[in-house]
C-alpha positions as CSV (number, residue, x, y, z in Angstrom):
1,X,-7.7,13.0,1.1
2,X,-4.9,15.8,-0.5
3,X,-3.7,18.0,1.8
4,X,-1.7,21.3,1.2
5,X,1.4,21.6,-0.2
6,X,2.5,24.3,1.9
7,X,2.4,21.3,5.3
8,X,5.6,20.2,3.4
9,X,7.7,22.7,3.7
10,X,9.2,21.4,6.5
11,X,9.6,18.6,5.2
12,X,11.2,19.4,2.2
13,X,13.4,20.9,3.7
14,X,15.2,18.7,5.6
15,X,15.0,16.6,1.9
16,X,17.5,18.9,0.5
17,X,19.7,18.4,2.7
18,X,19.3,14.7,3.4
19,X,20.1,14.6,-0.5
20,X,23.0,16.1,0.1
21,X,24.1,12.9,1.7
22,X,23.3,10.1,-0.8
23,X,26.0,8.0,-2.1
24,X,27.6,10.0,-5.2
25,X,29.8,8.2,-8.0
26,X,33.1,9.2,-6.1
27,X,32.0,7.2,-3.0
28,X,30.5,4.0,-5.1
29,X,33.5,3.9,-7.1
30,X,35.5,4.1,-3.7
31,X,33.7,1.1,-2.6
32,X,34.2,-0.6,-6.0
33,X,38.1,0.1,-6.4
34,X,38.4,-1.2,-2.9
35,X,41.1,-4.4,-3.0
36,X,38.1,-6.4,-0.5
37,X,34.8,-6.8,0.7
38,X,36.2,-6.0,4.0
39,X,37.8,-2.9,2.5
40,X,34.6,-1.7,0.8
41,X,32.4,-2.0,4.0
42,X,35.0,0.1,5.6
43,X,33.6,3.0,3.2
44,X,30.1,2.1,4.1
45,X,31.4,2.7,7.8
46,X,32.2,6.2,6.8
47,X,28.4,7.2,5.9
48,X,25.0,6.8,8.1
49,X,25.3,3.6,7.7
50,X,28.0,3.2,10.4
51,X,25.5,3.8,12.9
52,X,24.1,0.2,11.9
53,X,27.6,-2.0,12.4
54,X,26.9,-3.4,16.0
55,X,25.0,-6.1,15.3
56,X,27.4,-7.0,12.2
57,X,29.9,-9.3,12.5
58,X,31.7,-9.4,9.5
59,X,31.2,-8.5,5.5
60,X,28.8,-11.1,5.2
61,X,26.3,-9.1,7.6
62,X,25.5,-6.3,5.5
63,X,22.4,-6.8,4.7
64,X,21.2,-6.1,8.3
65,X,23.5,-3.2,8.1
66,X,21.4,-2.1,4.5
67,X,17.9,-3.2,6.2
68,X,18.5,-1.0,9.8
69,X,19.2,1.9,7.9
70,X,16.1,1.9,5.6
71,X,14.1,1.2,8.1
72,X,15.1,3.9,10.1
73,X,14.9,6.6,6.8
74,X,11.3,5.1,6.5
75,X,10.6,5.8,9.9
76,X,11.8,9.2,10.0
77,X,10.4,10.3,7.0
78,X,7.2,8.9,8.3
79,X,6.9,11.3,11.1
80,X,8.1,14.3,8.8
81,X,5.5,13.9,6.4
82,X,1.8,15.3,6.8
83,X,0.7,12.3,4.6
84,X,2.9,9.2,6.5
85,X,0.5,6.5,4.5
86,X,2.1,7.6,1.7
87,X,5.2,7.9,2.9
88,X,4.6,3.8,4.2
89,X,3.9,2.6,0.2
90,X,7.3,3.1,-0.4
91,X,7.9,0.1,2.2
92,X,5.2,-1.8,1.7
93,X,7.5,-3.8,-1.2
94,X,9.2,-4.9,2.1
95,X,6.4,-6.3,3.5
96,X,5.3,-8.6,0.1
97,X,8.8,-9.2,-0.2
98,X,8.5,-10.8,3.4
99,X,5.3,-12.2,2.4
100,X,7.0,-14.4,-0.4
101,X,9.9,-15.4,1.8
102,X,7.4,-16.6,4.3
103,X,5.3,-18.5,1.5
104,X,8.1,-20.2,0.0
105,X,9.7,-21.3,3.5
106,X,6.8,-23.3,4.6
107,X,5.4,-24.3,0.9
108,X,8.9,-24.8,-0.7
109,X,11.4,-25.5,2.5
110,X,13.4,-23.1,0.8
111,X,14.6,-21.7,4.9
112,X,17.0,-18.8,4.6
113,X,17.6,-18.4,0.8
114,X,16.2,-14.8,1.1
115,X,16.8,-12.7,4.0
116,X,13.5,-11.3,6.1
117,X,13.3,-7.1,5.7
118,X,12.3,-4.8,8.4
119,X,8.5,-4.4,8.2
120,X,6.9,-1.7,6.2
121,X,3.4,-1.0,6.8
122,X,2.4,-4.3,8.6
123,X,4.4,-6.0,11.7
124,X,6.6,-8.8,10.6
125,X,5.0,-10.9,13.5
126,X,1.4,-10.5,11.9
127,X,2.3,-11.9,8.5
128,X,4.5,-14.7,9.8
129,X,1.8,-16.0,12.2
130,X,-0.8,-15.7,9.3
131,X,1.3,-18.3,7.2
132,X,1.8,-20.3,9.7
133,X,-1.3,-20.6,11.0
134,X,-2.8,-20.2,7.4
135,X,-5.4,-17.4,8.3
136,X,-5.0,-14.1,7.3
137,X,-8.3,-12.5,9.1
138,X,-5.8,-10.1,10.7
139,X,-4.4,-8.7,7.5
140,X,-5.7,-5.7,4.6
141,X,-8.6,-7.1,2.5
142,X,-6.4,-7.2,-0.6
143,X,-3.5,-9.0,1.2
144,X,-6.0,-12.0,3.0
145,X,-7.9,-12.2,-0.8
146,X,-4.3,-12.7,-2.4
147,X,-2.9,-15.1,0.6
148,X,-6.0,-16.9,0.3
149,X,-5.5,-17.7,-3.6
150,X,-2.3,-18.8,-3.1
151,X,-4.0,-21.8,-0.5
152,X,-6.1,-22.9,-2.6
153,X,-4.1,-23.1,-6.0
154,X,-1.2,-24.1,-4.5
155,X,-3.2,-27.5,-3.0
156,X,-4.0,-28.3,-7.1
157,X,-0.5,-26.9,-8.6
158,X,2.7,-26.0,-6.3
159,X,3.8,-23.6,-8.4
160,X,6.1,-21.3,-6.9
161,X,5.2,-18.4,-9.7
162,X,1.9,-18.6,-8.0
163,X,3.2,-17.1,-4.9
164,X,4.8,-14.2,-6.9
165,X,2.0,-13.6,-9.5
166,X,-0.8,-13.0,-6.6
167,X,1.1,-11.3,-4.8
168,X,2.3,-8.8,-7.1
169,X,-0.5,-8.2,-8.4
170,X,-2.2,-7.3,-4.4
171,X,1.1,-4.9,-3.9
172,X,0.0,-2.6,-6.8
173,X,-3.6,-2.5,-6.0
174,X,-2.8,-1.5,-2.1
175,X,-0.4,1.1,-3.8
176,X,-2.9,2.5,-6.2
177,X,-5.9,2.4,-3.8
178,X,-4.3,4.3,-0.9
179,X,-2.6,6.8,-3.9
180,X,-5.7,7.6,-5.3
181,X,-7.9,7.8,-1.6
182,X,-5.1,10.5,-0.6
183,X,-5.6,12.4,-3.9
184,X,-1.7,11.4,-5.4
185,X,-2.0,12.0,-8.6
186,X,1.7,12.0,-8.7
187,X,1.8,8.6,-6.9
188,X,-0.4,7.0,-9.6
189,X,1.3,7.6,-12.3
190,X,4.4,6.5,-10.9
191,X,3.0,3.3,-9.9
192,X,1.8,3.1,-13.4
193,X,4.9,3.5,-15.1
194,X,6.4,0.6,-13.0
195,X,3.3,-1.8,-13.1
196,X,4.1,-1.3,-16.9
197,X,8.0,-1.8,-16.6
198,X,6.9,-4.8,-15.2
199,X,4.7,-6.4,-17.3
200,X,7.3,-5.9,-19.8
201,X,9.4,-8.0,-18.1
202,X,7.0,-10.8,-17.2
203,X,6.0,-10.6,-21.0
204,X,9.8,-11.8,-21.9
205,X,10.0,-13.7,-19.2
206,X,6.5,-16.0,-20.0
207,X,7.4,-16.1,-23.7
208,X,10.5,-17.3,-22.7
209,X,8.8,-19.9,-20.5
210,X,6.5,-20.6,-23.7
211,X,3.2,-20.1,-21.5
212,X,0.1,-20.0,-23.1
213,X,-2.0,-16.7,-23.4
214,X,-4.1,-17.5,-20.5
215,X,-1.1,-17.8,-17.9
216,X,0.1,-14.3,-19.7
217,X,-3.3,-12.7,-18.6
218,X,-3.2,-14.2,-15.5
219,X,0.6,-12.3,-14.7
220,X,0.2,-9.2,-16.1
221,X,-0.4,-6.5,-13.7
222,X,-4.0,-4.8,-14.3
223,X,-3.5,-1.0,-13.8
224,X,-0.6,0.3,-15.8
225,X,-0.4,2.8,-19.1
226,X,0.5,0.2,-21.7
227,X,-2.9,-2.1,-22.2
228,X,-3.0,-5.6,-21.5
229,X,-4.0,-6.0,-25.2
230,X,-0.9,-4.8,-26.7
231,X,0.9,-7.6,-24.5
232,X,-1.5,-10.8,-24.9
233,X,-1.7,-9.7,-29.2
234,X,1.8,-9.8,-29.3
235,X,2.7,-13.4,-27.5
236,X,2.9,-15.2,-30.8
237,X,5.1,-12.7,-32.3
238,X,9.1,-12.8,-32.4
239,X,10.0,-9.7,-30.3
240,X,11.2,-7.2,-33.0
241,X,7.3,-6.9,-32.9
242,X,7.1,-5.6,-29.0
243,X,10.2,-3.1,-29.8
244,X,8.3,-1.8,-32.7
245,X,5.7,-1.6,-30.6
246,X,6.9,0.4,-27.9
247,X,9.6,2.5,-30.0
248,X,6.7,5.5,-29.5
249,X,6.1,5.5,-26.0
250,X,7.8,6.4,-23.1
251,X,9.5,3.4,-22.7
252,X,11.4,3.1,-26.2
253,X,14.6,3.2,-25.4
254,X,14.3,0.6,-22.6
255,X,12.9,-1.9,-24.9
256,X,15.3,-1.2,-27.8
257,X,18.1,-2.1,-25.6
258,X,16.6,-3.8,-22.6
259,X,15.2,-6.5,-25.2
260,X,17.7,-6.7,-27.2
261,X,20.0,-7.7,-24.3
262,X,17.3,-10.0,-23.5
263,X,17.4,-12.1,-26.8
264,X,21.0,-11.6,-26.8
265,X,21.8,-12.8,-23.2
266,X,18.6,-14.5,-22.0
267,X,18.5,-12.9,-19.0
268,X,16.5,-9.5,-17.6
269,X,19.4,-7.8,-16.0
270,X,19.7,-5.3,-18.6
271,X,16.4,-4.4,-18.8
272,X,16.0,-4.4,-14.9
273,X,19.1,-2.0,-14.6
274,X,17.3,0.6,-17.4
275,X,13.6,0.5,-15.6
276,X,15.4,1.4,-12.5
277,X,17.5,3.7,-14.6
278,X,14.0,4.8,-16.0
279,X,12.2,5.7,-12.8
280,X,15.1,7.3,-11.2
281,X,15.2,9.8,-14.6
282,X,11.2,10.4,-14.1
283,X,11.3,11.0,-10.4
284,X,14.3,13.5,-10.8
285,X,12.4,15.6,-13.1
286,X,9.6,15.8,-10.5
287,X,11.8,16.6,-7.7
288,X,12.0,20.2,-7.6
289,X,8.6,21.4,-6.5
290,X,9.5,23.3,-3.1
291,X,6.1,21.8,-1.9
292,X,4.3,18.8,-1.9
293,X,5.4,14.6,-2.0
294,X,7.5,14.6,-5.0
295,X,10.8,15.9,-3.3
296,X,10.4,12.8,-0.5
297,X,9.1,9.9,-2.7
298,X,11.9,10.8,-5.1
299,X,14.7,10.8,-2.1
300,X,12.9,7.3,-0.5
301,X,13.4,6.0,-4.0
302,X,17.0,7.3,-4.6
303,X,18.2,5.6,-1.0
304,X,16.5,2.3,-2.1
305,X,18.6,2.5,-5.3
306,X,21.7,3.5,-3.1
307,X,21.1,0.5,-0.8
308,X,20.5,-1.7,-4.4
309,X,24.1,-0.3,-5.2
310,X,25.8,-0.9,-2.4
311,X,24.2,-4.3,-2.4
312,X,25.6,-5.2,-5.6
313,X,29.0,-4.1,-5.2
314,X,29.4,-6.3,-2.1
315,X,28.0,-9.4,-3.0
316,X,29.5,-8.7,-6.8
317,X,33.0,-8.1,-4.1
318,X,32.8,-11.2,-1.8
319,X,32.1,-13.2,-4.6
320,X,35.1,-12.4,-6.7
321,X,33.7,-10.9,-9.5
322,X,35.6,-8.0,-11.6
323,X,35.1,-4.5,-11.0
324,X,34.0,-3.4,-14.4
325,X,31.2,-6.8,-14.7
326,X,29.6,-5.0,-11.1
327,X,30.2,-1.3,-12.4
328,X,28.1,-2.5,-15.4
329,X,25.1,-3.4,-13.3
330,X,25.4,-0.3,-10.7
331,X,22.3,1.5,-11.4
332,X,22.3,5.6,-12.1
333,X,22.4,7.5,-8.2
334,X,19.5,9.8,-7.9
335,X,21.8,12.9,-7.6
């Protein structure tokens, strides 16, 4: 059910002055000129995320540095909000991102290739005992139906796409559900424009893979602006025909280049750097209202980019690689 605007003008404004805060150019590019990894986390230790260094023990920690502090931004921003369910859909990627780690540790043995995330909406304890115990009576309808299909394929085909596909497709009906039952028409059409961005992508990526038609179907996300049709008509094609395609909508410029980097490079980082780049555009034009969700979706959103940033300048750091091959990837800041 919508509630009043005017309940967030609390709220709000302690968003304008959280945004205050985010991680500008200046301080990314401080982290990125820094001579180390060491050196660059010294930067981090400079922001809120200093309050997260105790359980760190070196560079190569970070990521429970990055988790603690969106997990605490989640929570506060939880009790701020006169709609926290909301609030909580911005975490619940955390939560299928668990999910998958979990599937693929006791389907694929693949143990601590992917770190565990704080929870989002659900206890980590409740989906890892689910797994393990392969019964998932405990969890949302959506989640158990997905978890479920993942069983029962995986026994005729271990195919680790399986795990990704049904899940992905369970996260953006949860998201669109509870945005639609709380009267978000804001929230829907941002969930929208990334179901789209990604079906995009897994259009490339199963042409790439020369999949048939049907497995296309199956991986597209229901849901989004674009129709499915455009997609499963254009699988035969060479992709010219999806940028010609798309050169009208609102996602034209990301496919002009996006693909185009695609066939050049065979890879999606392009394209994954512009759809963030995209959604970070859309959700600063929406920000302004004094009232209302926008302002706090669009700061939850701008942190997880700011922790995506950070993230890639200190793995792009520790691993040696040049400044200006991570500056390439660092994705627009939400300021």
């Amino acid at each position: 059910m919508a509630v009043s605007k005017n309940k967030y003008a609390y709220a709000v404004g302690r968003v304008r002055v959280l945004e205050t805060r985010l991680f500008d150019y200046g301080r990314l590019d401080r982290m990125l000129e820094a001579a180390t990894a060491e050196e660059s986390l010294k930067v981090l230790a400079e922001s809120s995320y200093g309050n997260h260094f105790a359980e760190a023990t070196g560079v190569h920690d970070f990521e429970i540095i990055l988790s603690k502090e969106m997990a605490y931004v989640i929570a506060e921003f939880e009790k701020m909000s006169p709609q926290p369910e909301m609030v909580a859909l911005m975490a619940l990627n955390q939560d299928f991102h668990n999910l998958k780690v979990l599937f693929k540790c006791k389907y694929l043995g693949r143990q601590g290739e992917e770190p565990l995330l704080p929870p989002g909406m659900i206890p980590l304890k409740r989906l890892r005992s689910g797994v393990e115990e392969e019964n998932f009576r405990d969890l949302p309808p959506v989640i158990r139906r997905a978890a479920e299909n993942i069983l029962m394929e995986f026994a005729l085909s271990p195919d680790p796409q399986l795990i990704e596909l049904h899940l992905d497709r369970a996260l953006f009906e949860m998201k669109l559900a509870v945005a639609r039952e709380g009267g978000s028409v804001f929230l829907v059409e941002l969930f929208q424009r990334e179901i789209d961005l990604l079906n995009i992508n897994t259009f490339l990526r199963v042409k790439k893979m020369g999949r048939s038609k049907e497995f296309l179907q199956l991986a597209l996300l229901p849901g989004g602006l674009l129709e499915e049709a455009l997609f499963l008509n254009l699988l035969g094609e060479g992709l010219e025909g999806l940028i010609d395609r798309l050169a009208n909508s609102p996602y034209g410029e990301i496919a002009a280049e996006g693909i185009r980097g695609w066939m050049e490079e065979g890879s999606a980082i392009r394209l994954e750097k512009l759809a963030d780049d995209y959604i970070t555009g859309y959700l600063r034009q929406r920000k302004s209202p004094p009232f209302g969700l926008e302002p706090l979706i669009g700061y939850l959103w701008g942190k997880q980019i700011e922790i995506k940033n950070i993230r890639l300048i200190l793995v792009g750091k520790i691993n040696g690689l040049p400044v200006e091959a991570i500056r390439e990837r660092l994705r627009h800041v939400y300021l």
